[in-house]
Structure formats: structure tokens, C-alpha cells
N, CA, C and O atoms as a printed pandas DataFrame, in Angstrom:
     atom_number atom_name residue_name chain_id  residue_number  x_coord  y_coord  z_coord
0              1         N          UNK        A               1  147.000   12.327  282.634
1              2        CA          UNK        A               1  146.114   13.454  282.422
2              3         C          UNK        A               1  146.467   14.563  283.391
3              4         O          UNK        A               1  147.152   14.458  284.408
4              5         N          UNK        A               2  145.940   15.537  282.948
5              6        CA          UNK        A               2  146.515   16.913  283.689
6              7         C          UNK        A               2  145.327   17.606  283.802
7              8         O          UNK        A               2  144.288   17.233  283.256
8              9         N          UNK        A               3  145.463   18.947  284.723
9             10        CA          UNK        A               3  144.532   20.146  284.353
10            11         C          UNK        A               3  143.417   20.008  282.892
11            12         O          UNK        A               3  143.368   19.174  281.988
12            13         N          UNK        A               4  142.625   21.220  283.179
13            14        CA          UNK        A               4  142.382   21.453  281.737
14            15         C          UNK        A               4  142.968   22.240  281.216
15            16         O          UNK        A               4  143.522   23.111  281.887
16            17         N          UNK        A               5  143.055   22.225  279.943
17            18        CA          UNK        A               5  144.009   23.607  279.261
18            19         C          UNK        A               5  143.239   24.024  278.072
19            20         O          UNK        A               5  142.397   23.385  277.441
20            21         N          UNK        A               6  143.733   25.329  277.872
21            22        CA          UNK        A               6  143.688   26.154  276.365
22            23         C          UNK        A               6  144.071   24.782  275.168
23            24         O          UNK        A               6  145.065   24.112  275.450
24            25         N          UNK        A               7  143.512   24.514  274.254
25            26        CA          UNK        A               7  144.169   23.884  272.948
26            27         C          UNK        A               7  144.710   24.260  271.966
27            28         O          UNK        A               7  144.349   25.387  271.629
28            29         N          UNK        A               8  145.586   23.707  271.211
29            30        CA          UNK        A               8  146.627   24.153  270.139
30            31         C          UNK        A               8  145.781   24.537  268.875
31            32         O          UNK        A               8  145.049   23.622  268.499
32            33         N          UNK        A               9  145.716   25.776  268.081
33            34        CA          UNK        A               9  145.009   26.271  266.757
34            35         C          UNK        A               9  146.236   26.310  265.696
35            36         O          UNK        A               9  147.279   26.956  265.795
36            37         N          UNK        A              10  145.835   25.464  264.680
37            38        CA          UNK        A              10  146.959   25.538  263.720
38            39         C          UNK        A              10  146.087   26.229  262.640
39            40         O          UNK        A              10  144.883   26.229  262.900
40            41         N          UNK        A              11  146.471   26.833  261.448
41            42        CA          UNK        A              11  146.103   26.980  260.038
42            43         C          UNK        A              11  146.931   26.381  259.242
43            44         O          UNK        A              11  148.116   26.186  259.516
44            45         N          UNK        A              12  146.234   25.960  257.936
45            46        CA          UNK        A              12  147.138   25.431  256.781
46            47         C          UNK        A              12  146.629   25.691  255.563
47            48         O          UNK        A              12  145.702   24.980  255.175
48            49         N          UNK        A              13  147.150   26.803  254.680
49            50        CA          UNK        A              13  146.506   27.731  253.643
50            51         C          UNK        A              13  147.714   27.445  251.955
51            52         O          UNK        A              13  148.594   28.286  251.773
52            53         N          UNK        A              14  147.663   27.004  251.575
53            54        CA          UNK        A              14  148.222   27.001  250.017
54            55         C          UNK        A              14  147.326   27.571  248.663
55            56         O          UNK        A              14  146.114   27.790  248.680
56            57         N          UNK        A              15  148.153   27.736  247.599
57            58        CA          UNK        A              15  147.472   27.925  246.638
58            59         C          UNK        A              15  146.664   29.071  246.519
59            60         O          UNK        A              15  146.025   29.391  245.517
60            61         N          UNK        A              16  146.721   29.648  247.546
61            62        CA          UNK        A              16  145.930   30.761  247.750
62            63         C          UNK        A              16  147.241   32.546  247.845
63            64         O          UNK        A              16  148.463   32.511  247.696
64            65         N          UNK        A              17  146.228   34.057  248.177
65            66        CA          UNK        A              17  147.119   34.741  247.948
66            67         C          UNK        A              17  146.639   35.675  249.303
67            68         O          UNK        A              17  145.515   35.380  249.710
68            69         N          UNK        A              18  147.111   36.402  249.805
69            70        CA          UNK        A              18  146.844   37.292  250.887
70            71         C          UNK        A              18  145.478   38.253  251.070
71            72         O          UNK        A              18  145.490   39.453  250.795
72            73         N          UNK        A              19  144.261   37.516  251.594
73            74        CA          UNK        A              19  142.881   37.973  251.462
74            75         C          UNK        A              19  142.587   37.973  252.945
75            76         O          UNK        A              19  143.218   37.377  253.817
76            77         N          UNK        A              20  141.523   38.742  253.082
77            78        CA          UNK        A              20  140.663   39.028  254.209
78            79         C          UNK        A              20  140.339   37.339  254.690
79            80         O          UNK        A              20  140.151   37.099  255.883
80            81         N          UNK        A              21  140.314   36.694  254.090
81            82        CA          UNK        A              21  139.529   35.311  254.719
82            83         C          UNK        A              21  140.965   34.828  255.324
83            84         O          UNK        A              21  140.964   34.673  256.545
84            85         N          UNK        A              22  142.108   34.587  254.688
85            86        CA          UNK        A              22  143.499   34.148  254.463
86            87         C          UNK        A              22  143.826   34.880  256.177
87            88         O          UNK        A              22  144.414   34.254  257.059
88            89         N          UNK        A              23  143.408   35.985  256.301
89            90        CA          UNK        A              23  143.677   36.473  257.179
90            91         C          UNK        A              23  143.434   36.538  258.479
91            92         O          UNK        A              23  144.280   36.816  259.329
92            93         N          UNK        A              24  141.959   36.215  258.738
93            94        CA          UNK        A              24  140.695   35.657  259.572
94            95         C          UNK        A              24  141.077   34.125  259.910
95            96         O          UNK        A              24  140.945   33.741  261.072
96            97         N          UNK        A              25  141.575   33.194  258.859
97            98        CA          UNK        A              25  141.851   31.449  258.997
98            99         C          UNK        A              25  143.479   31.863  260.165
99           100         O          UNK        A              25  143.650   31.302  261.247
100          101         N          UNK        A              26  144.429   32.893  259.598
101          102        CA          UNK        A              26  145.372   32.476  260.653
102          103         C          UNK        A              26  145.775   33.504  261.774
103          104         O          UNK        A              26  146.943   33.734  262.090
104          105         N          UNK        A              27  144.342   34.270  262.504
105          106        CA          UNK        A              27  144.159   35.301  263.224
106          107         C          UNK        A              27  144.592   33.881  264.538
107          108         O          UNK        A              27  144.088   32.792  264.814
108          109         N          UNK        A              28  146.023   34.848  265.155
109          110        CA          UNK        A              28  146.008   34.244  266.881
110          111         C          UNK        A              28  146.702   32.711  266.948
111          112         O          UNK        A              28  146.825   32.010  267.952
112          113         N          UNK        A              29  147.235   32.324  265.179
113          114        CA          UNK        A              29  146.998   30.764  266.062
114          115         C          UNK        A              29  148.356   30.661  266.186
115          116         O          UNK        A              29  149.062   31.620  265.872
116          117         N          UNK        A              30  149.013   29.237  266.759
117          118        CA          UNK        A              30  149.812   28.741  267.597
118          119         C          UNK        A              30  150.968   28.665  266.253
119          120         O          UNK        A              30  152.106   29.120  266.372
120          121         N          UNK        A              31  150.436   27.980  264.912
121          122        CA          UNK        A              31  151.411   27.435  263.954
122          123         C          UNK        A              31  150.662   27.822  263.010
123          124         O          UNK        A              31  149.513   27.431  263.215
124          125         N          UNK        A              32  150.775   28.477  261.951
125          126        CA          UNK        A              32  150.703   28.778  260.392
126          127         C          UNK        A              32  151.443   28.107  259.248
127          128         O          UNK        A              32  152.573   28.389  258.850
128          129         N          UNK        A              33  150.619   27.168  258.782
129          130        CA          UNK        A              33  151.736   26.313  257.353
130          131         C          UNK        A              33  151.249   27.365  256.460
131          132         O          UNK        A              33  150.050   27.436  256.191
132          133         N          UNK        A              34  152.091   28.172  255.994
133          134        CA          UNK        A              34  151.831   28.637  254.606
134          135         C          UNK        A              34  152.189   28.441  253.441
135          136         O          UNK        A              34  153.089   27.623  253.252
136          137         N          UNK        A              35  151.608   29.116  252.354
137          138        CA          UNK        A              35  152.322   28.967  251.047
138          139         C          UNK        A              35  153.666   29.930  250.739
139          140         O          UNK        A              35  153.872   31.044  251.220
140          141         N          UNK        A              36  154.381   29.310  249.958
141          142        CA          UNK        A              36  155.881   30.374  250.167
142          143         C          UNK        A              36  156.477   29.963  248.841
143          144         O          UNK        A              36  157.682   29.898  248.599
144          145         N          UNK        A              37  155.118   29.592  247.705
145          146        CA          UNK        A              37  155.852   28.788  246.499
146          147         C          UNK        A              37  157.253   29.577  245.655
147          148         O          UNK        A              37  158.145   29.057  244.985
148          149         N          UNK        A              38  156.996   31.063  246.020
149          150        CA          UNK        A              38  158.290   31.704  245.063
150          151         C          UNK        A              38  159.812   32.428  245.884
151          152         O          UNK        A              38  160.071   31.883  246.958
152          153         N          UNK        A              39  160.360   33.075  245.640
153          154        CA          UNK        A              39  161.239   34.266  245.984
154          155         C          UNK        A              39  160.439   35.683  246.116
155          156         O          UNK        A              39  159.374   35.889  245.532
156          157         N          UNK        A              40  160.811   36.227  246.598
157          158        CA          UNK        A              40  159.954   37.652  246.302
158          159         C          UNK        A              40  159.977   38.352  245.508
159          160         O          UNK        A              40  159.046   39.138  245.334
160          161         N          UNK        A              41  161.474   38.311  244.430
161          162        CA          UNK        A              41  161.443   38.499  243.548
162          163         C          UNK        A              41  160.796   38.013  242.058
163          164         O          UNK        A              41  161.109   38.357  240.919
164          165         N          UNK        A              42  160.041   37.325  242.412
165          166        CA          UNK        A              42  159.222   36.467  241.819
166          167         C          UNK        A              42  158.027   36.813  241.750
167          168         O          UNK        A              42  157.263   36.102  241.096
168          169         N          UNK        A              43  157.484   38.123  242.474
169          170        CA          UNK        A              43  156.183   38.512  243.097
170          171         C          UNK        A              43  155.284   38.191  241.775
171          172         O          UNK        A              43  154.237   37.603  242.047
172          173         N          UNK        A              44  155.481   38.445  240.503
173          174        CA          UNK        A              44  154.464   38.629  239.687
174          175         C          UNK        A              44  153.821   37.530  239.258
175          176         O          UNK        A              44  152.623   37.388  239.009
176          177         N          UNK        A              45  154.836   36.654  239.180
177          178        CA          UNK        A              45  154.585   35.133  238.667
178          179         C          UNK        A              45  153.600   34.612  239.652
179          180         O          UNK        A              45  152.566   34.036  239.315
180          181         N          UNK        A              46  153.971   34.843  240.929
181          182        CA          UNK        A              46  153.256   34.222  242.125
182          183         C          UNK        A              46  151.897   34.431  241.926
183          184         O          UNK        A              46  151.146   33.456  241.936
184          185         N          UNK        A              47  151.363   35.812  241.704
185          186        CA          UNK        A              47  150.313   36.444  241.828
186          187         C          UNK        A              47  149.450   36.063  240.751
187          188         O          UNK        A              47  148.231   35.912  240.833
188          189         N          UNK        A              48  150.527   35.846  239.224
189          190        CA          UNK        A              48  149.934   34.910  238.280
190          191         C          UNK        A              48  149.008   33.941  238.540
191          192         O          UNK        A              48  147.806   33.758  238.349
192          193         N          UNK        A              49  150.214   33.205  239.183
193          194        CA          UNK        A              49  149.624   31.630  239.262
194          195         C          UNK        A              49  149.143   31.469  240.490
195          196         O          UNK        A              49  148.992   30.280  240.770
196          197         N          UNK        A              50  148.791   32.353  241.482
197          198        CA          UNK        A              50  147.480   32.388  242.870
198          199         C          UNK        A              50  148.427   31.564  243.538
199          200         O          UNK        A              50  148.228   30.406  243.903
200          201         N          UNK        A              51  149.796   32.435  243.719
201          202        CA          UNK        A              51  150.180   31.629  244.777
202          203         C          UNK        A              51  151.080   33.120  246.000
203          204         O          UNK        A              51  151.082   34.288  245.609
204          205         N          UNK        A              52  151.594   32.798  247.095
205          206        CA          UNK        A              52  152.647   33.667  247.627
206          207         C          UNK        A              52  154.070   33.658  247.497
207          208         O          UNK        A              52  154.635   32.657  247.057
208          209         N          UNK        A              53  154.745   34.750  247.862
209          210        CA          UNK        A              53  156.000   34.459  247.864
210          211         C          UNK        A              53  156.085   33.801  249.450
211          212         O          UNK        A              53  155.116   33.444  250.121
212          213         N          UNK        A              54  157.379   33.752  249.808
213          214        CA          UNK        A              54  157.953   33.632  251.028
214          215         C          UNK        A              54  157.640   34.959  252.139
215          216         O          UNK        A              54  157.395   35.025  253.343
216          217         N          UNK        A              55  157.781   35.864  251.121
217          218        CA          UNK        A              55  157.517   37.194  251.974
218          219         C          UNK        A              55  156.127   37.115  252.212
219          220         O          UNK        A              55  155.498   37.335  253.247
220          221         N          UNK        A              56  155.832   36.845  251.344
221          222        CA          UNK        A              56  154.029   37.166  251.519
222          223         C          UNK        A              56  153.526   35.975  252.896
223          224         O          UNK        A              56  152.805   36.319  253.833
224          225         N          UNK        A              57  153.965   34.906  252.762
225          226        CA          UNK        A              57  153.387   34.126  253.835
226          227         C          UNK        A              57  153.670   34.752  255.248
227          228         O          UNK        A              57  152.873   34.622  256.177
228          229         N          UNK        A              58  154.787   35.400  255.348
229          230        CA          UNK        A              58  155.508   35.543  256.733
230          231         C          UNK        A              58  154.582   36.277  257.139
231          232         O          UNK        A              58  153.914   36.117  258.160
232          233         N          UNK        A              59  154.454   37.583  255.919
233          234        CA          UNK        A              59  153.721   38.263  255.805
234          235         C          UNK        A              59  152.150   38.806  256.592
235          236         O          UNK        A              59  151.765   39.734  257.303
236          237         N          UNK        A              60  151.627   37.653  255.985
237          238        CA          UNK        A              60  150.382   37.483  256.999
238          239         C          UNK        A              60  150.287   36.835  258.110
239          240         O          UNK        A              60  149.393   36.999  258.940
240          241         N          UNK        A              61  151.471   35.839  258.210
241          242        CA          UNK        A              61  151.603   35.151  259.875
242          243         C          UNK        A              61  151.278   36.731  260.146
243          244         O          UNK        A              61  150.254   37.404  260.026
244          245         N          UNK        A              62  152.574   37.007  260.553
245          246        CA          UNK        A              62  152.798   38.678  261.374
246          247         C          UNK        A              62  151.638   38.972  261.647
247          248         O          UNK        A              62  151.005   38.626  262.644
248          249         N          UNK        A              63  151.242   39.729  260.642
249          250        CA          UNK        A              63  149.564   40.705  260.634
250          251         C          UNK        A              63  148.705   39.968  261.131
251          252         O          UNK        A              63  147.733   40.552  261.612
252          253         N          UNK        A              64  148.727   38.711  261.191
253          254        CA          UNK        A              64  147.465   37.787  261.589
254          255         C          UNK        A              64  147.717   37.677  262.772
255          256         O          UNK        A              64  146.657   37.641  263.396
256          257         N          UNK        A              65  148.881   37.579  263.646
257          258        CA          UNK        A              65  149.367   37.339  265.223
258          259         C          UNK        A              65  149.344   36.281  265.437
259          260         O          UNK        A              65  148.617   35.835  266.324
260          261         N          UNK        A              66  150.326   35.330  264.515
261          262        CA          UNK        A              66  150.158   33.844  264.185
262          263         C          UNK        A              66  151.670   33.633  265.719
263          264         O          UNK        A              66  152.443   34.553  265.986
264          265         N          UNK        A              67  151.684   32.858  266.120
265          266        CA          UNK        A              67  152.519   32.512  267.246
266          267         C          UNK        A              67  153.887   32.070  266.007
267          268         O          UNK        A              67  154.903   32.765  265.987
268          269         N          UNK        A              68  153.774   31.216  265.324
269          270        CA          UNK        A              68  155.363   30.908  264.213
270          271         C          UNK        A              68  154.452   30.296  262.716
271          272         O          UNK        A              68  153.436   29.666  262.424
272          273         N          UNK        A              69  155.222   30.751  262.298
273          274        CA          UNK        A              69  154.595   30.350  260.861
274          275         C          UNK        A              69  156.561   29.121  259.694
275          276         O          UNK        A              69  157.774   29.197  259.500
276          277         N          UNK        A              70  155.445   28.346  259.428
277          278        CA          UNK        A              70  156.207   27.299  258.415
278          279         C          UNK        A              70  155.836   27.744  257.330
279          280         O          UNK        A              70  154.639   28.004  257.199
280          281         N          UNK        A              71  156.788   27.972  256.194
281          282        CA          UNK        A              71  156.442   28.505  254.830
282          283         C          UNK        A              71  156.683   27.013  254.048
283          284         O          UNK        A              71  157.567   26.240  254.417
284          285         N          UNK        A              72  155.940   26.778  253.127
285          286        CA          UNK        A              72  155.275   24.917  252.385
286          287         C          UNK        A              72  155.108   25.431  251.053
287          288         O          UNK        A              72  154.978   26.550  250.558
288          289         N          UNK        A              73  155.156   24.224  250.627
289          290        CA          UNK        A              73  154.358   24.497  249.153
290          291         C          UNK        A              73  155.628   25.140  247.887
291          292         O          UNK        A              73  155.239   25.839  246.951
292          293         N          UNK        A              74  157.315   24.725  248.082
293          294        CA          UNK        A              74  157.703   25.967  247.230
294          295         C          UNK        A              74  158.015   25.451  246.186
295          296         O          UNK        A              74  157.966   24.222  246.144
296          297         N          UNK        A              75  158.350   26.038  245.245
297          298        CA          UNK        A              75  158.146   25.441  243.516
298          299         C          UNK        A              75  159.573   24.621  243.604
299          300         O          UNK        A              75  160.590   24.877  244.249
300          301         N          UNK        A              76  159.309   23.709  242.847
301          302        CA          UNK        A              76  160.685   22.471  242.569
302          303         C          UNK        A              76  161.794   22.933  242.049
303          304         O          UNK        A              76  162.880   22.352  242.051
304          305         N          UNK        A              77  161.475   24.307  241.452
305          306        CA          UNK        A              77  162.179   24.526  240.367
306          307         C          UNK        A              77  163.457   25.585  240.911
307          308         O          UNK        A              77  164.072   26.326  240.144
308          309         N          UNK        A              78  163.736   25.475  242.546
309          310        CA          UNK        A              78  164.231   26.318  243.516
310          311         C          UNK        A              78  165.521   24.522  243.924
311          312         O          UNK        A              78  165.242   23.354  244.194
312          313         N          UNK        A              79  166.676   25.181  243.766
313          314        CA          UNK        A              79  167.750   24.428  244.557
314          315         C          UNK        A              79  167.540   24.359  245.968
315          316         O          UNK        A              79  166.636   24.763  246.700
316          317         N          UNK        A              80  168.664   23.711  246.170
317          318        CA          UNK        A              80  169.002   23.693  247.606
318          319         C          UNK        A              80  169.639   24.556  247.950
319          320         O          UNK        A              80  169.442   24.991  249.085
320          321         N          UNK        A              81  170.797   25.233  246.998
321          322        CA          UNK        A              81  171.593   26.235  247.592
322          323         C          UNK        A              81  170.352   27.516  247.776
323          324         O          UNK        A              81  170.229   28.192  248.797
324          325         N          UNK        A              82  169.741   27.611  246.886
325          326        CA          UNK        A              82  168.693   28.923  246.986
326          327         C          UNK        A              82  167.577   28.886  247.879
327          328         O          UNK        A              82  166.911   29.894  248.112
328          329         N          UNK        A              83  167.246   27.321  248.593
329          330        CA          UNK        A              83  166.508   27.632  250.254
330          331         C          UNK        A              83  166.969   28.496  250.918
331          332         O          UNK        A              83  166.203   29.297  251.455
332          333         N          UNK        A              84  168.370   28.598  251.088
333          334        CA          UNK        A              84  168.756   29.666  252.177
334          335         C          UNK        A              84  168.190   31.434  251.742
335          336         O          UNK        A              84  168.035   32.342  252.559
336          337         N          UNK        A              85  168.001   31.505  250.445
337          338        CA          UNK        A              85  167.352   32.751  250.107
338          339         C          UNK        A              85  165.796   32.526  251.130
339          340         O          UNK        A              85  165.378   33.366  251.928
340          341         N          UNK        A              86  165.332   31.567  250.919
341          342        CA          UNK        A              86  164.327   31.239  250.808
342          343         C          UNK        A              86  164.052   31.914  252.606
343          344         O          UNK        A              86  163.331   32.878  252.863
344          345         N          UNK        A              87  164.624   31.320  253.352
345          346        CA          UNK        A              87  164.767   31.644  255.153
346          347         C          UNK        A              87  165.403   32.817  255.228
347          348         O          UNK        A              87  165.631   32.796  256.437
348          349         N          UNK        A              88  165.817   33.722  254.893
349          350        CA          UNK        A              88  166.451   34.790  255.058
350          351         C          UNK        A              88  165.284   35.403  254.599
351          352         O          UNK        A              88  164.787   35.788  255.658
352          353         N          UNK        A              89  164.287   35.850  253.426
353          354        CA          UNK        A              89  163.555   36.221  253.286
354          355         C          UNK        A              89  162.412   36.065  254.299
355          356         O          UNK        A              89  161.740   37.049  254.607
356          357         N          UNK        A              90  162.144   34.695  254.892
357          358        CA          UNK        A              90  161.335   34.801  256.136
358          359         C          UNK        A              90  161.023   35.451  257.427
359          360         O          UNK        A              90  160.062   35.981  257.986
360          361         N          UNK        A              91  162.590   35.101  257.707
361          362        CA          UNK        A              91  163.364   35.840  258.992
362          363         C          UNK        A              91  162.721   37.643  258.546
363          364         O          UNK        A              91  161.770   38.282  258.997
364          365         N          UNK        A              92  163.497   37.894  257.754
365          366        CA          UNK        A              92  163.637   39.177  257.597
366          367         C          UNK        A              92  162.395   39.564  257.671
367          368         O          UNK        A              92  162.442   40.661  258.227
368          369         N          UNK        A              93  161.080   39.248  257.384
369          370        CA          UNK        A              93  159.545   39.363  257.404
370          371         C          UNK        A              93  159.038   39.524  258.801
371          372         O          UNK        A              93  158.413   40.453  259.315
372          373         N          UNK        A              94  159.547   38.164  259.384
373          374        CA          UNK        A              94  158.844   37.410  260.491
374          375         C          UNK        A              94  159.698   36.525  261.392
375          376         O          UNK        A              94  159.635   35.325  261.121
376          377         N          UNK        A              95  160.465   36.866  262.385
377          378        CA          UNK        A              95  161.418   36.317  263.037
378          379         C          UNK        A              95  161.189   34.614  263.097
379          380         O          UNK        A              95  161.988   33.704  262.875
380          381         N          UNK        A              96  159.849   34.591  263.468
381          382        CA          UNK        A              96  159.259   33.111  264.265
382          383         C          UNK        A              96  158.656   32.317  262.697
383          384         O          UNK        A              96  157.736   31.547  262.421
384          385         N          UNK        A              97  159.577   32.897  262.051
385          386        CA          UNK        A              97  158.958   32.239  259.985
386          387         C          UNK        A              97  160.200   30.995  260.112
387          388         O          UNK        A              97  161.086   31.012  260.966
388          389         N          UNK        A              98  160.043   30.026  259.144
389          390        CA          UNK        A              98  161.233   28.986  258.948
390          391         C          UNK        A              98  160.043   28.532  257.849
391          392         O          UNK        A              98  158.824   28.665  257.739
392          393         N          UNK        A              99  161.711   27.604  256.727
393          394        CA          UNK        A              99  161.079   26.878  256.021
394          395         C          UNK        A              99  160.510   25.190  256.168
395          396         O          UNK        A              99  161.133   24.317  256.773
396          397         N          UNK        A             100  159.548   25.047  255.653
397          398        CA          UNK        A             100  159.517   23.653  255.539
398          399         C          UNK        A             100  160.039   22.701  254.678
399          400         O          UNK        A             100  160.714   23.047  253.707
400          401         N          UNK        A             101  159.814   21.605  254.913
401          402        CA          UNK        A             101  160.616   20.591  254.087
402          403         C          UNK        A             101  159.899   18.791  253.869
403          404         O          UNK        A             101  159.886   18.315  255.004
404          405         N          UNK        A             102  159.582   18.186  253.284
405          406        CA          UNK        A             102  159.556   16.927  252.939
406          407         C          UNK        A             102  160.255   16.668  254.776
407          408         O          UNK        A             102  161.191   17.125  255.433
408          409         N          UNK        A             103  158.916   15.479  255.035
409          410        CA          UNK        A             103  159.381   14.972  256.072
410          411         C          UNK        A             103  160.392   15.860  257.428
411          412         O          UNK        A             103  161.291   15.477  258.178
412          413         N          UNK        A             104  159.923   16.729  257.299
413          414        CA          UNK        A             104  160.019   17.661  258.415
414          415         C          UNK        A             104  159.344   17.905  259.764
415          416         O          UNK        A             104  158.419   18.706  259.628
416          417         N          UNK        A             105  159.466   17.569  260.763
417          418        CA          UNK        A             105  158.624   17.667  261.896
418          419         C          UNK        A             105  159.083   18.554  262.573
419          420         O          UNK        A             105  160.288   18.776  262.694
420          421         N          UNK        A             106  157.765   19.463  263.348
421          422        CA          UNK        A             106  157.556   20.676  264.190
422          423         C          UNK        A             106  156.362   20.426  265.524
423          424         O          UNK        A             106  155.204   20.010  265.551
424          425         N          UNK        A             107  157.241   20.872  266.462
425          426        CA          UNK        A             107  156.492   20.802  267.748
426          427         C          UNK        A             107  155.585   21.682  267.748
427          428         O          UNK        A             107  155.695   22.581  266.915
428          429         N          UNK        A             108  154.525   21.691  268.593
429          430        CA          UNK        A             108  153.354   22.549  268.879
430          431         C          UNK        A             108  153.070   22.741  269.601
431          432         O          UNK        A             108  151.895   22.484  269.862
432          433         N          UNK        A             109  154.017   23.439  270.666
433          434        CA          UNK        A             109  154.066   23.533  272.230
434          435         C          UNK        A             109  152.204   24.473  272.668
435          436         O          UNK        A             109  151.581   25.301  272.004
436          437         N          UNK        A             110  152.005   24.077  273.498
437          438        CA          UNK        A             110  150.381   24.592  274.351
438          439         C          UNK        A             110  151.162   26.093  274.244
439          440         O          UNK        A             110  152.355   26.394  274.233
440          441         N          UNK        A             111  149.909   26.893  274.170
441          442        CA          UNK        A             111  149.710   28.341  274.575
442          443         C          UNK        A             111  150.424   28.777  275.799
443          444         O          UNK        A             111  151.134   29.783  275.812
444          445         N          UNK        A             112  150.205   27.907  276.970
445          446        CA          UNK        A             112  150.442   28.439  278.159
446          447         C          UNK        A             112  152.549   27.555  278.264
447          448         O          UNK        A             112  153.208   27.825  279.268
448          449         N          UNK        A             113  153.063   26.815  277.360
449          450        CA          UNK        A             113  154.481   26.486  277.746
450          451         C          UNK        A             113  154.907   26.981  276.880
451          452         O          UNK        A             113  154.264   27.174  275.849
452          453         N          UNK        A             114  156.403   27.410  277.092
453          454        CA          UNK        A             114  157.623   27.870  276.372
454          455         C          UNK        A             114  158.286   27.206  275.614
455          456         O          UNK        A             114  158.482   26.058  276.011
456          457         N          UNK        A             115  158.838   27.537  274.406
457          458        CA          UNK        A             115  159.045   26.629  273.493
458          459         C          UNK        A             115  160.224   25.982  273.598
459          460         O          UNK        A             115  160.520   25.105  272.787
């Protein structure tokens, strides 16, 4: 046991699309799982079916002042060669964006240590 400390705030939002509440759930926190079901070129479909792109998740990390955001949730119907669209679109949003994956693990370093 140690000190006391600040504790780790995660959000974890799918299925959903870029709203005032969406926005409020990942205000400040440490890790953001978002939804990232399409391409961005995809925007319409997404919006169809109440979901985000990739851009859109990074999207609101950013604006929300999310510490790194994991983009989850992306449609099956996306290769492997076309993940790398998938992180380049993140990056380009949101430096501290990456994708997720099946059986993927991510650290959650405290507020006050360096990652």
C-alpha cells in the first residue's frame, strides 16, 4: 500500500452518436473506449444505424479532454488490411486515439504517473 491517490476514470460508450450526454460521460477521463464502427467515409451509414465513425470517436475523446481514447465496436465487414485506415484516421483526429482489438490489453496508468 502506498499514499492516497487520485483514481483512474474510464468511459465506455457504443452504439451511440456524438451528444451532449456522450460528451459529459467522457469529460477529463484517463481512457475512453469508444465506438469507431465505420470509416469516415462511411459517415452516413453510421449516423443511419446510431453508430460513429473512427473520426467521430477520436472526435469527442479530444473535445471531452479524455487523457487516450481506444476506438471498439468496428463493423466485421472491415479487413485487416483496412484497420490501418482505420488508425490513421484516429491519429489524424486525436494523437492519444488507437484501435482496439479482440483480446487486446491497455494499461491505465494513475493521473499523477507517466505512461
Amino acid at each position: 500500500l502506498g499514499p492516497p491517490r487520485s483514481g483512474r476514470k474510464i468511459c465506455y460508450a457504443v452504439d451511440t452518436q456524438p451528444n451532449k450526454s456522450l460528451y459529459r460521460l467522457c469529460r477529463d477521463v484517463d481512457l475512453a473506449f469508444l465506438d469507431g464502427m465505420f470509416l469516415p467515409e462511411h459517415q452516413e451509414e453510421a449516423e443511419a444505424r446510431g453508430h460513429m465513425t473512427v473520426d467521430d470517436g477520436a472526435r469527442v475523446a479530444l473535445r471531452a479532454g479524455a487523457r487516450r481514447a481506444i476506438l471498439i465496436h468496428i463493423s466485421p465487414r472491415y479487413t485487416e488490411e483496412e484497420m490501418e485506415k482505420f488508425a490513421e484516421a484516429a491519429k489524424q483526429r486525436f494523437e492519444r486515439a488507437e484501435i482496439g482489438g479482440d483480446l487486446k490489453q491497455f494499461a491505465v496508468p494513475y493521473p499523477d504517473q507517466d505512461e
